[in-house]
N, C-alpha and C positions, 0 to 999 in steps of 0.2 A: 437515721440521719436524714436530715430533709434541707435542698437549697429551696433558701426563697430569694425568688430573683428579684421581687421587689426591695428588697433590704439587703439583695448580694452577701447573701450568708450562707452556711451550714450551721442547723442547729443540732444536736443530738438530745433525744428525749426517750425516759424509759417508760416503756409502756407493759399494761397488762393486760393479757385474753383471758379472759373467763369463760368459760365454753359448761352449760349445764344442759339438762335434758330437752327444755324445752326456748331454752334463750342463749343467746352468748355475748359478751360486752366486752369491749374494744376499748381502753379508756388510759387515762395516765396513771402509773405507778403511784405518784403524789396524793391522790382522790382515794387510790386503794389505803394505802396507807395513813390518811387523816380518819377515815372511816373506822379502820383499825383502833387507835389510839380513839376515838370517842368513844366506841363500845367497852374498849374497857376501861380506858383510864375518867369515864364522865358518860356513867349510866344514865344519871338524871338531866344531862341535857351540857350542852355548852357555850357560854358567855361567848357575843360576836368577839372579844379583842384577842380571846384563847385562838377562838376559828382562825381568825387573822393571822397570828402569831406562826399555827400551824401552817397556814398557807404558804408563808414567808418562809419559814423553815424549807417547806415541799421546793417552792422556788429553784434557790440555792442549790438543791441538790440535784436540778434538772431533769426532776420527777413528775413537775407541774405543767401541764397543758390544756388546755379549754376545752380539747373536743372529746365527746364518748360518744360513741357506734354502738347501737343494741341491733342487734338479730331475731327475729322472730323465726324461728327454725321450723315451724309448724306452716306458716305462712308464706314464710317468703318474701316476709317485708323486711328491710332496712331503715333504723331512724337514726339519724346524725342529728347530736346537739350539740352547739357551737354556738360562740359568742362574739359579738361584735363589740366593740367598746364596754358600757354598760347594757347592752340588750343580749337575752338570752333568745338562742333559736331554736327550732327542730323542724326538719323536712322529712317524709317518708319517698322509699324508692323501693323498685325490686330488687332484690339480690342478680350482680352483675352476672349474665350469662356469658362467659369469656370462653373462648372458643381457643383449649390449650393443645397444644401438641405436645406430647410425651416423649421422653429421648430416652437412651439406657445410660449415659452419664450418671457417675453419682457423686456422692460428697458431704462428708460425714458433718452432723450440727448435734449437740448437744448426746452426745453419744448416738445416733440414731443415723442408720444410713438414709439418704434422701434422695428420691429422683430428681430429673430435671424436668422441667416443665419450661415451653414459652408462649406466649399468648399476647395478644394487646389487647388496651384497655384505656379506655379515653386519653388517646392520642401518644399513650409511648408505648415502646414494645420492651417486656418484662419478661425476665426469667426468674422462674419460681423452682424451688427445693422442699418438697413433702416427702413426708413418710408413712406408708402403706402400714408400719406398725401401729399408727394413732389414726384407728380410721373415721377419724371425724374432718369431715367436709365444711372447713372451713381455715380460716386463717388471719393476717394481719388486717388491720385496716378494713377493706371491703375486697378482698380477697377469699377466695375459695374455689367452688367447683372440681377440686381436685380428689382422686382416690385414697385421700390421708391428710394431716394436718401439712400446713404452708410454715414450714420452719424458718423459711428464708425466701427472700425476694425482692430485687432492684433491676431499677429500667434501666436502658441500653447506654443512660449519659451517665448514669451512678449518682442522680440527682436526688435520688428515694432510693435509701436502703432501709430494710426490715428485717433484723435477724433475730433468733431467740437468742437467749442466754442461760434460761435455766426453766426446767416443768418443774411440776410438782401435782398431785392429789390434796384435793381439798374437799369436805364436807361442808363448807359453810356457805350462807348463802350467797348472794349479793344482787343489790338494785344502785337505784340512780337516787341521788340525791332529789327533794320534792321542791324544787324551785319551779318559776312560773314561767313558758317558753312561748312565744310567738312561733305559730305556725307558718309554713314559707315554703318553698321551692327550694333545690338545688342551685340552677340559676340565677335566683335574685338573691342567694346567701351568699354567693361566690361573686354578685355583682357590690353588695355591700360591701365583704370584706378588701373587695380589692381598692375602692373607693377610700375606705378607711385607712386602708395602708397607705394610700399616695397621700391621703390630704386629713390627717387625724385630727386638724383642727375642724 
């Protein structure tokens, strides 16, 4: 759940972590899911007004969001791709070195007990809940650094919550759809879209 204070809302959006050996992807449930339905139900490819069709569907069921986070686990890099109107973006950053303090509070998420964790992280302060049993160092969003996965995590106004719902094991693969992105910054993506938002015309 995310307020955006330029539009004075909460939106709720379901998203998926994909976490592999050497990558891990941050994206919308929606994206997972039209991907799904092409591989099998449209081997040989799919007509834009199907794609559409799907989109619209993903929409609806508040599955659909613009942005995906890949991981380079090996590296250290982060890329965020995001869109502004019709233009697609991507900027590279390091993975955030967030500086957490550990507590012995706990609190159960999706069967699994989880510590507590707090830290800040461009400009709010967050408490996070991982679990030492999934010990992969990473988590929601751009989220990590911890001794286990980040199950759970919102800042101190409850403006950004992130929590799981449900794991699972998977063998299959997954990448990013091959559309065409303008390279960019953090700061002039986040100088764009907030321009957008006030003035869409």
């Amino acid at each position: 759940k995310i307020y955006d204070p330029v539009w004075d809302d909460v939106r709720e959006y379901f998203k998926i972590l994909e976490v592999g050996h050497k990558h891990s992807q941050y994206s919308s449930y929606g994206e997972y899911w039209i991907d799904s339905i092409i591989k099998n139900d449209y081997p040989d490819g799919i007509s834009v007004a199907n794609y559409s069709r799907l989109n619209s569907l993903a929409a609806k069921t508040k599955t659909w969001s613009l942005e995906s986070l890949v991981k380079d686990l090996q590296s250290g890099i982060l890329k965020s791709y995001d869109k502004v109107f019709i233009d697609r973006y991507v900027y590279e950053e390091p993975f955030p070195e967030i500086q957490w303090e550990l507590s012995d509070e706990i609190q159960e998420i999706c069967g699994y007990k989880c510590n507590k964790a707090t830290g800040r992280f461009r400009g709010r302060n967050w408490t996070a809940w991982y679990s030492d049993k999934i010990p992969l160092n990473n988590g929601p969003w751009k989220f990590g650094n911890l001794p286990g996965l980040i199950l759970k995590i919102e800042d101190d106004k409850h403006e950004h919550i992130f929590e799981a719902i449900s794991i699972r094991n998977s063998d299959n693969d997954f990448g990013l759809n091959k559309f065409h992105y303008i390279k960019t910054t953090r700061e002039k993506f986040n100088k764009a879209l907030s321009e957008y938002k006030l003035n869409p015309g």
